[in-house]
TIBA-816080 format. One record per atom (N, C-alpha, C, CB): x, y, z. Coordinates in steps of 0.05 Angstrom, whole numbers, plus 5000, padded with zeros to 4 digits. Glycine has a CB too. Layout:
BEGIN
XYZ...
END
This chain:
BEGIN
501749765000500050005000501850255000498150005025501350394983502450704980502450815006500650904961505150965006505051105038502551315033508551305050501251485048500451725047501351975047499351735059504651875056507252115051507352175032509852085054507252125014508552134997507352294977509151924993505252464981504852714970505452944977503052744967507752875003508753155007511153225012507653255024512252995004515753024995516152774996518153205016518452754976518752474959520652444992520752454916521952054992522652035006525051955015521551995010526851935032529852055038531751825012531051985081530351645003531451484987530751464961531351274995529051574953527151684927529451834911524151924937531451684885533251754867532852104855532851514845534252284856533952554842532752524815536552704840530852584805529852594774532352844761525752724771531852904734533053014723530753274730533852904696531853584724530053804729527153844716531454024724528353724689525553784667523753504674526653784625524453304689523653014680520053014690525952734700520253224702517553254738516053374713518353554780516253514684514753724679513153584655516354004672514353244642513653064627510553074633515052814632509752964655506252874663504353194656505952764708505753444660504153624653503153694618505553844665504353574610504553694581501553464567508853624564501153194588498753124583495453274584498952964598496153524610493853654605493653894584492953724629495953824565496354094550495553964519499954244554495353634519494753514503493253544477494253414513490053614502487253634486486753904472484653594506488054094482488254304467491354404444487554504489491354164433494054174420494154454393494553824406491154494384491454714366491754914374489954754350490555084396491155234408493755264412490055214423495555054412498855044430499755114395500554614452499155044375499455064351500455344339497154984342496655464346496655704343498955864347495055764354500055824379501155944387504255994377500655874407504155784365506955674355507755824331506755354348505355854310506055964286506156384299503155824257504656274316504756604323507856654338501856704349508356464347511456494355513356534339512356314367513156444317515056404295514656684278514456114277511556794278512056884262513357164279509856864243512557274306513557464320516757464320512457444346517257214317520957284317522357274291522857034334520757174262522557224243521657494244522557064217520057684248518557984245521158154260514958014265521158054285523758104290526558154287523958044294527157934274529357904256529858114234529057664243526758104224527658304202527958614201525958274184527758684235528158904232530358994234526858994242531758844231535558854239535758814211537658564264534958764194536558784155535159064141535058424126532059184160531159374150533259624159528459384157533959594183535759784200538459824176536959614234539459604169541559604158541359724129542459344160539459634113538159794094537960094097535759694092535960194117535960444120538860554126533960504141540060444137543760664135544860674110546860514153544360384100547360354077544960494049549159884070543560444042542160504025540660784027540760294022538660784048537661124051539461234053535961234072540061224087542361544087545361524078542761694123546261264066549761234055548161304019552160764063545561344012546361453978544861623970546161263954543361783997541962064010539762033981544662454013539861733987535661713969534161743983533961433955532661953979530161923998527961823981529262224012527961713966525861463953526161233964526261383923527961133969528360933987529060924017529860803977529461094026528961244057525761204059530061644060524061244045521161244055520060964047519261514043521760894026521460554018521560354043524060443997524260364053524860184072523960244107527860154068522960554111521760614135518860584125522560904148517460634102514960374101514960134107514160324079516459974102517159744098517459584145520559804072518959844146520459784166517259744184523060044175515859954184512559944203511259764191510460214204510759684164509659394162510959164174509459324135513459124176514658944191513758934229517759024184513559214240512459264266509759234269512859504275507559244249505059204252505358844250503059394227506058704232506558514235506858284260507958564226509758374281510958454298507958444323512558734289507058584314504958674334502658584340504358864330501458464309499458254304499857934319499358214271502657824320502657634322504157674339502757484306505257854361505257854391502257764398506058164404500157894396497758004408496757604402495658364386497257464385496457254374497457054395497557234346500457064394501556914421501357004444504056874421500357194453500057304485498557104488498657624495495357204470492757064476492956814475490757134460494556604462494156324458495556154490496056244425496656264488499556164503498356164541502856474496497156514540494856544566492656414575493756724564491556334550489456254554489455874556487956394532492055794543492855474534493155484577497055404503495255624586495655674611493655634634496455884611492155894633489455784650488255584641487255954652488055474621486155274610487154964628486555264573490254994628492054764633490354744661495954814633491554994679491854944703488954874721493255174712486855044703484454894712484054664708482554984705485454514687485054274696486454124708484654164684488754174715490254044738488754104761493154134742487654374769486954284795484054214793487554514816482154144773480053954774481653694776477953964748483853664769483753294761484553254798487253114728486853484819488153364834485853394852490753454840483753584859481753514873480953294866479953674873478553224851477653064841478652764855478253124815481452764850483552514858483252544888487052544848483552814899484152804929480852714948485453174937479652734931476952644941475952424946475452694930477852194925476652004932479651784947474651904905481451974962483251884971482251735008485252144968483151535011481551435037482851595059481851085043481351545088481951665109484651705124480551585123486251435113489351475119491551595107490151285120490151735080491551925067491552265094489551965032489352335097488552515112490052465143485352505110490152195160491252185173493552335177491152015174495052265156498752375149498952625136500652185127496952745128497452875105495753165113496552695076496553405117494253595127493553685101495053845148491053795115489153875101490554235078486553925128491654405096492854615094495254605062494154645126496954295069498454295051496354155025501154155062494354095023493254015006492854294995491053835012491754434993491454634992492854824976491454665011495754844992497254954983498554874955498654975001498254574952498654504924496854584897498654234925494254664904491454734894492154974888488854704913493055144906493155464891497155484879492155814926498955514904501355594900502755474881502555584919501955194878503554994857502655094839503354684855499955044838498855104807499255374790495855064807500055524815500155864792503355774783499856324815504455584800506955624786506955474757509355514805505955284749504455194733503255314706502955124747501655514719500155754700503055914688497656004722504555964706507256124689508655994664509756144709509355784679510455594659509355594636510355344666507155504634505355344616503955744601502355044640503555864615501656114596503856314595498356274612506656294604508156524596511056364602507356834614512456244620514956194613516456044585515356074634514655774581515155624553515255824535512955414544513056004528513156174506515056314502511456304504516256444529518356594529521456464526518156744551521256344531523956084527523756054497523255694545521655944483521855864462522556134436519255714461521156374448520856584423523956644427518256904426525356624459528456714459530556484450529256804490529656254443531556114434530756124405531855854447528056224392529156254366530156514357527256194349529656754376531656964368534456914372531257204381535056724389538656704402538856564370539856414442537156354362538356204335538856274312537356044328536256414306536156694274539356924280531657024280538257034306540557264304543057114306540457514329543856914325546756744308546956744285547056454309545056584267546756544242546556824229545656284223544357014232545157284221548057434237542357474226548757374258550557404273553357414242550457114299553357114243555157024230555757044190554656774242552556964178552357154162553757454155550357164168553457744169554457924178556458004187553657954187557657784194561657944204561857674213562558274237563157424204564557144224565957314244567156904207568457454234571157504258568757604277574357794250566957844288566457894305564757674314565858114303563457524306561557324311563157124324560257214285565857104323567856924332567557044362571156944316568557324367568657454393566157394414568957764387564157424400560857344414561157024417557757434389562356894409561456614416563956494443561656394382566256744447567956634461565756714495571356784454564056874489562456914513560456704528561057114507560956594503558056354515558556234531556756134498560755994538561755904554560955984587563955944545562156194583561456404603559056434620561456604591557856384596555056494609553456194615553156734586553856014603552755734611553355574633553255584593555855744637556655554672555355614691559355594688555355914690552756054715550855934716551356344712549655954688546955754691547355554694545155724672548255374696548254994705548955014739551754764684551155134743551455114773549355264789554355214781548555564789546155734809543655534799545356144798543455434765540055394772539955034789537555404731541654924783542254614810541154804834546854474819542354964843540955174872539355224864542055434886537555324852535555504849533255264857535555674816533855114835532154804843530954734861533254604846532454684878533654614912532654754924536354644922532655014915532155244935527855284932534655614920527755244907525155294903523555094914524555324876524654904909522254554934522954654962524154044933525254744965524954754994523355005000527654745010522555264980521055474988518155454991521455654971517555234973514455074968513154924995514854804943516254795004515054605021514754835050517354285026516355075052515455165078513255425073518355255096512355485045510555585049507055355059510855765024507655065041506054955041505154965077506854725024508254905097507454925126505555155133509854955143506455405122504955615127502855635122505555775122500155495105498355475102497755205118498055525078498354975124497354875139497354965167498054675134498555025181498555175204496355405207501155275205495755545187494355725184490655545185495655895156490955395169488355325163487755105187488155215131490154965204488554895231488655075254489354635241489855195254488755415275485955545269490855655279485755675242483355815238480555615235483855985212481055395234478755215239478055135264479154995228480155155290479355145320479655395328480754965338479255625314479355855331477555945354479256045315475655745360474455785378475555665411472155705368476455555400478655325422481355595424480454875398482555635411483955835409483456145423484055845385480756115423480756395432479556365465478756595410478256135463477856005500479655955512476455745507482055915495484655835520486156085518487055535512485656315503487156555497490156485489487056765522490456405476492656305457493056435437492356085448490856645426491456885396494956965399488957275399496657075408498657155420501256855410497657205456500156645424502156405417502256375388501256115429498456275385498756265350500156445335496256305337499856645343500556885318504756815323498857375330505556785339507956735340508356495324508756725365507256275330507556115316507156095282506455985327505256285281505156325241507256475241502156505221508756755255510756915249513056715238511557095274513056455263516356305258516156145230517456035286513256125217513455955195513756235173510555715191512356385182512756545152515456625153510756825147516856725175518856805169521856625161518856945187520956295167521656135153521856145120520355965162518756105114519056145088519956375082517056105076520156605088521756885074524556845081520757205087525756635096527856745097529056495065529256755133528356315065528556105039526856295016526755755046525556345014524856604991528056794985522056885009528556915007531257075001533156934988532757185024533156714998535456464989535856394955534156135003532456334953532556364924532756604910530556264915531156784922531457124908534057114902530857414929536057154915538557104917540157034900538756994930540656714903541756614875539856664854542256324875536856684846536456744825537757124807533456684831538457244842538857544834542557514815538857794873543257334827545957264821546657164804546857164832544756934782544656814761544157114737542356564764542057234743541457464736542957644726540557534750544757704742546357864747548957874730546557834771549357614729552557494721552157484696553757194731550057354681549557344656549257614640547457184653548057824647546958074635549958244638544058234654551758154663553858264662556358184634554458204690556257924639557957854614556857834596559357654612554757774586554057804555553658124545551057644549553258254569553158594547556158754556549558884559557558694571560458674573560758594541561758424597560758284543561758224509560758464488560057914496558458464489556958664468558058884464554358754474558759004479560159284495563359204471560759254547564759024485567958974464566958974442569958664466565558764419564458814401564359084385562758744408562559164398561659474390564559654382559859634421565859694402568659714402570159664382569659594417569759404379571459264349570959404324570558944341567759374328566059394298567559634291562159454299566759874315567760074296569660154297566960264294571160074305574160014289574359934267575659834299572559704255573159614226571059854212572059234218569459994226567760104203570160264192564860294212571160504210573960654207575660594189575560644229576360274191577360234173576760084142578660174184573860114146573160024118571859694113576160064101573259594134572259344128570059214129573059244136567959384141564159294144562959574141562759144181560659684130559259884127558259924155557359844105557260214155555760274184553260094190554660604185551860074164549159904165550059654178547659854136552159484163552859194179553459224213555959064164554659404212555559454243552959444261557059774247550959694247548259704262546359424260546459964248547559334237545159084241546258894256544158914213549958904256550658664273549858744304554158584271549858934311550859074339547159044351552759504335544359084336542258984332542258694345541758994304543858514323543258204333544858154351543457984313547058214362548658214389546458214410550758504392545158504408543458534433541658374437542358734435539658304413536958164407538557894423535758144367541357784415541457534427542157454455543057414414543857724458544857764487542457784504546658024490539857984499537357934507536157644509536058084490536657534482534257284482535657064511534157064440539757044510540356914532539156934558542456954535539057204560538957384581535957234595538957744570534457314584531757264585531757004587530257364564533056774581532956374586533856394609535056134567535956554611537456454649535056524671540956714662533156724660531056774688528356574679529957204693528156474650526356354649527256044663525456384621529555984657530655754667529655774708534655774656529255984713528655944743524955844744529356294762524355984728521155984727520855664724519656174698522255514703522355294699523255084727524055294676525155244738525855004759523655044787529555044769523055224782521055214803518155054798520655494811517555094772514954994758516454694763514055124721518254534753518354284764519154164788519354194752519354344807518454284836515554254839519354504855514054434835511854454838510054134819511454774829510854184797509853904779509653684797511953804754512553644805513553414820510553354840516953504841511553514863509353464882506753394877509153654894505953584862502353544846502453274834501353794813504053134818504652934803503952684825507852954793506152744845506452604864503752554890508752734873502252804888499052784897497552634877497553074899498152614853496352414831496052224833496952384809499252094840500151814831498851664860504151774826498151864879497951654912495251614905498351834951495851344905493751024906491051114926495850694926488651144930487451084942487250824950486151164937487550734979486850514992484350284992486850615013482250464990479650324984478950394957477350395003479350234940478650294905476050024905482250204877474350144881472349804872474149654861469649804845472749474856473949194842474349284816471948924842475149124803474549134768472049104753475948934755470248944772467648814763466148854795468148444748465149004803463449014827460648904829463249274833460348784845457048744847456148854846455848674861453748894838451849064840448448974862451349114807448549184875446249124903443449214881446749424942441249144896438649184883437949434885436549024893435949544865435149854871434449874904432049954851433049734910432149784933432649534947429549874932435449604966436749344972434849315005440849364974434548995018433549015044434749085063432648845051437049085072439149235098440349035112437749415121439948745093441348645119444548665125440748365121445648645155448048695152448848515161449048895159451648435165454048175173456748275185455148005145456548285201459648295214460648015217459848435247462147865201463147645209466347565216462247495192467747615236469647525253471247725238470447195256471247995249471848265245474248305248470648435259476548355246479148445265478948735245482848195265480248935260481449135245483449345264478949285230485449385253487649595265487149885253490849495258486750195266487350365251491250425244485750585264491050485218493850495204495450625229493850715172494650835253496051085263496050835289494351485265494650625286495150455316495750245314493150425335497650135299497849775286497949685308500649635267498449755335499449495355496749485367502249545380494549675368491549615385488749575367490749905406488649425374486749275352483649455361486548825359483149555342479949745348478249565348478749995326477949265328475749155335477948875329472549245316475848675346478148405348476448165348480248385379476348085321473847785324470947975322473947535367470048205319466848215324465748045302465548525323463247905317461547815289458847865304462047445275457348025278454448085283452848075266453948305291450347945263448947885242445648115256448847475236446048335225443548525235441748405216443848885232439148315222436948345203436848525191434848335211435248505163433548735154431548825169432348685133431649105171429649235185429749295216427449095181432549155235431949175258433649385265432048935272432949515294434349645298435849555323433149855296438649745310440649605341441749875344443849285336442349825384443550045401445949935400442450105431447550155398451449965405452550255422454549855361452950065448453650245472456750135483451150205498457350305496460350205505461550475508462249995482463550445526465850625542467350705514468250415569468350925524469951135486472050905477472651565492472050855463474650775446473750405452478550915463471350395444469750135450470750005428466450145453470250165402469950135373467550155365470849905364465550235372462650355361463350415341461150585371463950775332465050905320465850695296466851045336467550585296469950385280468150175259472050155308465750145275464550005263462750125233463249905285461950355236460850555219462750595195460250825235465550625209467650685184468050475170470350785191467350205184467850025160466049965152469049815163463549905154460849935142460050085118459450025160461750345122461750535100464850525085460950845113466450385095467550245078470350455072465350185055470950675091472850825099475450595094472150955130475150445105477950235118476849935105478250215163478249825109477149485102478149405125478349285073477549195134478249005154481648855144475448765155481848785163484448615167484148305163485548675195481748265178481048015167478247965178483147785174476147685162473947735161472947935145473447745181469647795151468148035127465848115134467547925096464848365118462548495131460948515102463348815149457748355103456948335083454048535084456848045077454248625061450648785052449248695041450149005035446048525053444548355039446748105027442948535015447948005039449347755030452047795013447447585013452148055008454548054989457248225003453648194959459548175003461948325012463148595004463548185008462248775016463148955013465449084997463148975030467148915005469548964983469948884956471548884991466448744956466448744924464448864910466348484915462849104922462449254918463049504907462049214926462049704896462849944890463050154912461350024870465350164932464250454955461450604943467150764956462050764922459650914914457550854918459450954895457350624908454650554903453650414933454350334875455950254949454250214970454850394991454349954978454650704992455050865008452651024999457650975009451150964975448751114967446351014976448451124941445950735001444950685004445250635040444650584984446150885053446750835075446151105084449350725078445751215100444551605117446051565136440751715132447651785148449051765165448852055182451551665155448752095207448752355216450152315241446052505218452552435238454352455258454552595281455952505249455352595295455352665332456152955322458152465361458552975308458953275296457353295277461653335285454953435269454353485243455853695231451853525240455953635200456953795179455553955167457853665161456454245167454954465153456854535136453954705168455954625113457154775094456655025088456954685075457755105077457555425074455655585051460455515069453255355061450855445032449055555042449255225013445955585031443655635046442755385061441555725029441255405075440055155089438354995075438655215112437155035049435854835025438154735019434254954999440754815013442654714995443954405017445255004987444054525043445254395073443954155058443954505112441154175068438153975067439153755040434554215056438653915025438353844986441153674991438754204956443553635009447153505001445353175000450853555039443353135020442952835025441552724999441152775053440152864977439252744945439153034931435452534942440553094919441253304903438353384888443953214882437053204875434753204863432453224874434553034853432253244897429653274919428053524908430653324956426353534912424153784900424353944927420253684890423554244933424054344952421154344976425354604942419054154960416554074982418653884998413253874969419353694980421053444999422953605018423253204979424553715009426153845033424754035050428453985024423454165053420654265075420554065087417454335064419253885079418653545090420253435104418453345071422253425100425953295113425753535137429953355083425853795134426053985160423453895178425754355150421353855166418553895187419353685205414953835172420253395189420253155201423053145223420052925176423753325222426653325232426953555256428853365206424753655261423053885285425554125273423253775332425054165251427754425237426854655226429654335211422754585220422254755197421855115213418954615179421055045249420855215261422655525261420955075279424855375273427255645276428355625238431055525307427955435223429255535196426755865181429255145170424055835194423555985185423356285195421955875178423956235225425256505230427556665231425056545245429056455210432256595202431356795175435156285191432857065170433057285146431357115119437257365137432656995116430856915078430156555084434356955037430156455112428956215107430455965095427056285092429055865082431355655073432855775054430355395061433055985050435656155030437456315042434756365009437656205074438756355086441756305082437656345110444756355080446656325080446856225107447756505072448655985110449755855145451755955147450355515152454156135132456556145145458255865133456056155180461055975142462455665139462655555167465855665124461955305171461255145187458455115195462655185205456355265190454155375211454755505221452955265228456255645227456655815248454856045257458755905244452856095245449756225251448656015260447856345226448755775265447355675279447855575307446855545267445955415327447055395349447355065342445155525376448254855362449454655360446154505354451654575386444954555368442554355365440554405335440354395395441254735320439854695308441354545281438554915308444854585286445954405264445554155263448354395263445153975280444053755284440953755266444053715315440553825273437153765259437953905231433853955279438754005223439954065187440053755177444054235182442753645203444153405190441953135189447053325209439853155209437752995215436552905187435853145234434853285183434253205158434853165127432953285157437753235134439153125102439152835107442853235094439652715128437952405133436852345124436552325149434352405131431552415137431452405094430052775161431852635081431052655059432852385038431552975053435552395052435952155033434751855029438052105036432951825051431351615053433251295047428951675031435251315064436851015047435150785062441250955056436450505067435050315079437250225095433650105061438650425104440850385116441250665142443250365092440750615168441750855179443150875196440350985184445550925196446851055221447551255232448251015225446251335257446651505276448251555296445251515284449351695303452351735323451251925340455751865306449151845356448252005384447352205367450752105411445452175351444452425336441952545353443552345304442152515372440152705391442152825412437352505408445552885400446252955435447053275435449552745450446053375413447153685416443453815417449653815379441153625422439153755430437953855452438053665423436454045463435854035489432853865491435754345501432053815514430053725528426753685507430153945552426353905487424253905480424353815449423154155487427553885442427553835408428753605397428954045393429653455427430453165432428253045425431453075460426053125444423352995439422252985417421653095450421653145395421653175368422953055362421753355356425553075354427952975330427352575344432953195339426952565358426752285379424652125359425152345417422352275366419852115347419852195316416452205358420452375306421652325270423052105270423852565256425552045288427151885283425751585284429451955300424151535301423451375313421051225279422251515346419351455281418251405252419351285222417451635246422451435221424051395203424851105198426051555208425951105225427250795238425350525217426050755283422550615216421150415214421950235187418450515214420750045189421949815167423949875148419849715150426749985165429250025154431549925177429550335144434349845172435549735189437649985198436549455179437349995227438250255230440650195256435350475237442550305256445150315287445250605296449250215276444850505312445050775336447450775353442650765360449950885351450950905376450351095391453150915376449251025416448351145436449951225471446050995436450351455471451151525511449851575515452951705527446951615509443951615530443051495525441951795535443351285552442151045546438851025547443350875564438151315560435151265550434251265529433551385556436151355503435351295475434851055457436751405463436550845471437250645464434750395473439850625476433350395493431050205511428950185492429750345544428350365473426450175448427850065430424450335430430250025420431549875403430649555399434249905412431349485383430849195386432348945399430649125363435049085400437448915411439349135415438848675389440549075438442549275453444849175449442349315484447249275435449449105445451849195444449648885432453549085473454649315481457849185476453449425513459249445472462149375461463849375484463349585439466349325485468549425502470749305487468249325534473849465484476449425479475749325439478049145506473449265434472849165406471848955405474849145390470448925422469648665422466748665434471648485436464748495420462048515432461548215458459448505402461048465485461148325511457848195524462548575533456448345507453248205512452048425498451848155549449848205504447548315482444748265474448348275462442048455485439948355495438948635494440048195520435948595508435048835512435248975534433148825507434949245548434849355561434449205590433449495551431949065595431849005628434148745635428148885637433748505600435848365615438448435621436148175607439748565609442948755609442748915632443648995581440649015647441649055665440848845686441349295670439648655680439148455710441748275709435748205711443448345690445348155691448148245698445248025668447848525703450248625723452948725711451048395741452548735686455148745671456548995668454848655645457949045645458649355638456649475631460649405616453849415618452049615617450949715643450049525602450249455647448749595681450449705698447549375702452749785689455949965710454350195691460849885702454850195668455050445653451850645659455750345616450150435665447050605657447050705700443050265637448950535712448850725741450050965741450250615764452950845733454451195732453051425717457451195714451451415701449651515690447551645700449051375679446251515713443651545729444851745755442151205742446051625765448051795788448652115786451051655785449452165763451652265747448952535729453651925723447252355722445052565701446952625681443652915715449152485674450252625649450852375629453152825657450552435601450752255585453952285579448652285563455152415591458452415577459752215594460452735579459252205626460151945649460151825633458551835674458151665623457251485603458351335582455851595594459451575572461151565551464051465548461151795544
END
């Protein structure tokens, strides 16, 4: 099984790729729009021979206009010269647009494909892996991405065909001085091989500590309420200072050598240009090249000295874009854990519920040595309902995640209506299961939209219907616009009990034949318990439903009680006999009683 690390830095034994090798897998999403990349191409070509030619018009206009004082051809070749710039100009404007738009086009789909992927990654990816640095690959990687792909390639490419045209016009135009320009190159290629190896280096490692800085950021600002009860604003904020100023100080690092690669190259290649120039006119003086050659050579000097100039900083854009590739790449390639089969069963439209726990073991990945569930076997009818009670870390909980199919078992199997789960499609048998968690989940929509997550297709009587039945329709209609009210991200307009009853009736509306509840009455008070109690209770009916329950008065109409401890089921019956028989329930339902609190309990 694929580590889950391994989308966020390769690992201490993981061989160095070559720099360009990480940027191979991108050029797949650049595929489907290959005419566009086309476009761009002839527009590239044609912007730099346009170019080119304005270094033979230049030369023209000296030796011919003003060396034979025609002004018939002075207005000939400065016509000539602005059709060449309109030109020039047309098919700039041609490659901006192709190249920009090929760019965003790319990167939106990289980050549809790496969501997409990250979604259906299982729970032990998330274990290892924060949320924050997911994230950070979603925006920071990808604009580096968008450079590459909608403006660095283009610029690399239009400067290596000016460095190539103006060479051989270089040479064309004067060899001996063309000799002097090529003793520079050398020169200038070592800088670049040795700073951009650093630059490299420097850019994964700038990625990886900004990536910290957004995860850090995005779990603190998700418990800021915990944060601000323990008055910790003060620690946190120190603690984001030491990461950001981490990453700025590796930012300088690269600024740095990139300022220095920069630097060295622009210095010696227009140094060279500079001797040159020097030379030339010296030979003009003496006869041996016209002023025009001089101007047209001294033209393609710069144009090339430029086009270098311009690869050594695109060459950074590049090494950073395949840092960034790398990683994203490397978020692609991680395996989800729970995949379907090749050929999955398929359950009936309307399957009956029965369930199977048969001789269960399972470890979570973060606890190999404590077994969360050990041997359970439980056979649920269709239709019945069961309480599953037990002290925290019973494996209740554990049991839901494999049911829904989060984890697989270690050994043994857990079957739906007779068939094994793992030969199933997750999807499809998670579409037939309602689940409302002890935490419910709000999103940051209106409260129809909350409602509407449990069947997308529900008409908005049905979701009325899902609130009424779920004691929700009350306070939803004294909120600003009702069920169009915006919740905030989290709910956070709401109070705990009324998020619960959101999550009730996105239940409630998905209608599966499958339900599990995780103490979905414990964020209610006294009266809307009572409500949400008998919806539920109604719901319950001829569907097979699990309750984990810490009030145990919720649990005494169930059909079968049965109670967990260490992972393992220790008895199991109804209500009066479990407790005439003295066990851990009847401990748990005293401390309880004692106590008036359902958390003892717990």
């Amino acid at each position: 099984m694929p580590s889950a690390t391994t989308a966020s830095a390769p690992s201490a034994a993981e061989p160095k790729r070559p720099p360009l090798s990480a940027l191979k897998p991108v050029f797949r999403f650049v595929a489907p729009y290959r005419w566009m990349a086309v476009g761009a191409a002839i527009a590239l070509i044609v912007t730099s021979g346009a170019m080119l030619m304005i270094g033979q018009a230049i030369r023209r206009v000296i030796d011919v206009g003003f060396g034979h004082g025609n002004g018939a051809y002075l207005d000939l070749y400065f016509g000539a010269l602005f059709g060449v710039v309109v030109i020039l100009a047309a098919g700039t404007f041609a490659r901006f647009y192709c190249v920009t738009w090929l760019g965003e086009r790319v990167v939106a789909d990289i980050r549809r494909a790496v969501y997409a992927h990250v979604l259906k990654l299982s729970p032990t990816f998330f274990e290892a892996t924060r949320s924050g640095e997911v994230l950070s690959r979603l925006t920071t990687d990808t604009e580096l991405i968008q450079t590459l792909v909608g403006s660095s390639i283009s610029v690399a490419l239009r400067n290596t065909l000016l460095f190539i045209g103006s060479a051989g016009l270089l040479i064309v135009t004067s060899p001996d001085l063309t000799m002097l320009v090529a003793l520079v190159i050398p020169l200038v290629v070592l800088p670049i091989i040795i700073l951009g190896r650093r630059l490299r280096k420097l850019s994964r490692e700038s990625q990886d500590r900004i990536a910290d800085l957004a995860a850090q950021a995005g779990e603190t600002l998700n418990a800021i309420t915990t944060v601000q009860a323990y008055t910790y604003e003060a620690r946190e904020a120190n603690r984001f200072g030491s990461h950001a100023e981490a990453a700025f100080g590796t930012a300088v690092r690269r600024i740095r050598a990139r300022a220095w690669l920069t630097a060295l190259v622009m210095l010696l290649v227009f140094g060279a240009v500079n001797a040159v120039m020097w030379i030339g006119g010296k030979a003009v003086f003496a006869g041996a090249m016209s002023a025009g050659e001089l101007s047209a050579f001294v033209f393609y000097a710069v144009v090339g000295a430029s086009s270098v100039g311009a690869l050594s900083e695109t060459w950074g854009d590049v090494q950073r874009a395949a840092g960034a590739a790398e990683r994203l790449m490397q978020l692609l390639a991680t395996e989800p854990t729970i995949r379907a089969p090749a050929t999955p069963l398929a359950l009936p439209a309307k399957p009956a519920g029965r369930l199977q726990f048969d001789a269960v073991r399972f470890h979570y990945p973060a606890r190999p040595l404590t077994p969360a569930l050990d041997g359970l076997s439980l056979d649920i009818a269709a239709g019945e309902t069961v309480a599953i009670v037990g002290p925290s870390g019973a494996g209740k909980t554990t049991l839901f995640q494999l049911l829904l199919r989060f984890y697989d078992p270690d050994s043994g199997h857990i079957r739906f209506d007779g068939c094994d789960i793992t030969q199933l499609d997750p999807v499809g048998l998670r579409q037939h299961i309602g689940l409302v968690a002890q935490e419910p989940v709000i999103f940051g929509a209106t409260v129809a939209e909350n409602i509407r997550y449990g069947r997308p297709e529900a008409t908005d009587a049905e979701v009325h219907a899902a609130a009424e039945a779920a004691a929700a329709r009350g306070f939803i209609q004294a909120l600003p616009q009702g069920y169009d009210t915006y919740l905030g991200e989290r709910g956070v307009r709401l109070s705990g009990g009324q998020r619960q009853r959101i999550a009730i009736a996105r239940a409630l509306l998905r209608d599966p034949p499958v339900l599990l509840l995780d103490e979905a009455t414990s964020s209610l008070d006294a009266e809307s318990e009572r409500k949400v109690q008998t919806a539920l209770e109604r719901l319950m009916q001829g569907r097979t439903t699990l309750v984990i329950a810490h009030r145990l008065a919720t649990v005494q109409k169930a059909d079968r009680i049965v109670v967990m401890d260490q992972g393992r089921i220790v008895a199991a019956g109804r209500h009066d006999s479990l407790i005439a028989e003295d066990g851990l329930y009847a401990r748990l339902a005293r401390l309880q009683f004692m106590t008036g609190s359902a958390a003892d309990a717990a």
